[in-house]
C-alpha positions in Angstrom: -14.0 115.5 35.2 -11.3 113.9 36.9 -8.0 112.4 35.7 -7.4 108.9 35.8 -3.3 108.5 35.8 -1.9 105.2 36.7 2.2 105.3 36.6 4.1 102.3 35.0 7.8 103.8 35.0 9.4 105.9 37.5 12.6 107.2 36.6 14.6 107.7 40.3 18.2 108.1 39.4 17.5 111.0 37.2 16.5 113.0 41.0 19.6 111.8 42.6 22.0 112.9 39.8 20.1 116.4 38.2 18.4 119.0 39.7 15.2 119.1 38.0 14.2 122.7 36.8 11.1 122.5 34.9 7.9 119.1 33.7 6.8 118.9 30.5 4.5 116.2 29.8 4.8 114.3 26.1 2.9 112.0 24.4 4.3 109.0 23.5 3.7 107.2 19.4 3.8 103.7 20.3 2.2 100.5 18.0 0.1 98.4 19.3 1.9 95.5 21.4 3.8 98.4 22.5 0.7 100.0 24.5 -0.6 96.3 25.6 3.4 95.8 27.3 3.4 98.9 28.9 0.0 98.3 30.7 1.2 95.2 31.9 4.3 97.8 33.6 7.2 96.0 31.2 9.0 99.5 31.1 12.1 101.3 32.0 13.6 104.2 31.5 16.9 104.1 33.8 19.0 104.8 30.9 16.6 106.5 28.5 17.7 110.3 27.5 15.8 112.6 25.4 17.2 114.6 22.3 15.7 116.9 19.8 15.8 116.5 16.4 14.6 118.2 13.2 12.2 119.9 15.2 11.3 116.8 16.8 11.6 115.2 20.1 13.0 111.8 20.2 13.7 109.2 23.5 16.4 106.8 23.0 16.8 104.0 25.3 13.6 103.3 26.6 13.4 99.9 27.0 9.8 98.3 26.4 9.9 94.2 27.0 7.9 92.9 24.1 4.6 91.3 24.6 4.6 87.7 24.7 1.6 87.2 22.9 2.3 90.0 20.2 4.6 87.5 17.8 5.2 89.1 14.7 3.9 92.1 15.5 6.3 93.1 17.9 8.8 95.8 17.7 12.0 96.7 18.7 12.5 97.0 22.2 15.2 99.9 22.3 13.8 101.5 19.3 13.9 105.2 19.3 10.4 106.3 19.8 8.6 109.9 18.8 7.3 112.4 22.1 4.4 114.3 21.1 4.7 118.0 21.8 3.7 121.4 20.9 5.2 123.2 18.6 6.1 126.4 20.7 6.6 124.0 23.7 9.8 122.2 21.3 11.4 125.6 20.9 11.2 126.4 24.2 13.3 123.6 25.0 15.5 123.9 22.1 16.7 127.3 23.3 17.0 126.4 27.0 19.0 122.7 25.9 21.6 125.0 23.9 22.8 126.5 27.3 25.6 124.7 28.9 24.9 122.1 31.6 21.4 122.0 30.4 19.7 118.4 29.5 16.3 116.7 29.2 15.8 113.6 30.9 12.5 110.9 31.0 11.1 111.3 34.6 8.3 108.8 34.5 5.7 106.9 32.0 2.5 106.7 32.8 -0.9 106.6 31.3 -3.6 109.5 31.5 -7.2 109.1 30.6 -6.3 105.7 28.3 -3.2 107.5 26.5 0.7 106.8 27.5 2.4 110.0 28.1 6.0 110.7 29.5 7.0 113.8 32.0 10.4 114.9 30.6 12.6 117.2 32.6 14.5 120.0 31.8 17.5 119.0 34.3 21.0 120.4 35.6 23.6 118.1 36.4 24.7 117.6 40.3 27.9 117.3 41.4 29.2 114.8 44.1 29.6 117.2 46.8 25.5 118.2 46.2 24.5 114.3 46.0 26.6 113.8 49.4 24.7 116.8 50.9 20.9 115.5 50.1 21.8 111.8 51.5 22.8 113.7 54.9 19.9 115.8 54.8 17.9 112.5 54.1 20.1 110.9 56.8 19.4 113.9 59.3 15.8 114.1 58.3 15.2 110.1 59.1 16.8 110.4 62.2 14.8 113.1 63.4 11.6 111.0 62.6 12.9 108.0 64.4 13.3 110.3 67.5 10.0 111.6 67.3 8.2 108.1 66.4 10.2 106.6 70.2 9.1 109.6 72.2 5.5 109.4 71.3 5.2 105.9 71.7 
């Protein structure tokens, strides 16, 4: 059985300024203009952040445009909205957010056989000096394919 997956939100900054150490995936409890605006791609999730609550896993932030043909029924567009995870899976992270310089942050939405999930990741913050480092590599690495690309030609 393969899995269809079609991505509406990719969430770049959050590579450039953590190291990622770990993927859950979440399901996300949406109503229904909500689901009909994110197939259309209206989504972001630049500033979204993740926290855990009660025993449950919130995103704040996410912004979903409203759908134009959803009048009354629309909701918020910043609302707060509820991730869908195990149980286990929730105090996993609880214990590993509690250690210092640890955070969860929204990686990307994207649907997976019909339903809207988000990857959340369990992230490290970088400091300058690392960011300055990975643009060089990407620099040096660029550079070296340009070279390659001209002598082949």
């Amino acid at each position: 059985m393969s899995e269809a997956v079609k991505l509406v939100a990719n969430n770049k900054k959050a590579y450039h300024d953590y190291f990622i150490d770990e993927k859950y995936e979440a399901g996300l409890v949406l109503h229904g203009t909500e689901v009909k605006s994110l197939r259309m791609g209206k989504c972001s999730i630049k500033e979204a952040w993740v926290r855990i609550q009660d025993g449950e896993v919130w995103v704040y932030g996410m912004h979903i445009s409203p759908y134009e043909k959803g009048n009354i029924f629309n909701k918020d567009p910043l609302r707060p909205r509820k991730l869908l995870m195990h149980k286990a899976e929730i105090g996993k992270l609880l214990g590993k957010v509690k250690e210092k310089g640890i955070t969860l942050v929204p990686l990307q939405v994207y649907f997976s056989n019909g339903r809207a999930k988000l990857e959340i990741g369990l992230a490290r913050g970088k400091k300058l000096y690392d960011k300055r480092e990975e643009l060089a590599k990407r620099d040096m690495r660029r550079e070296a394919e340009r070279e390659f690309k001209v002598r082949n030609l």
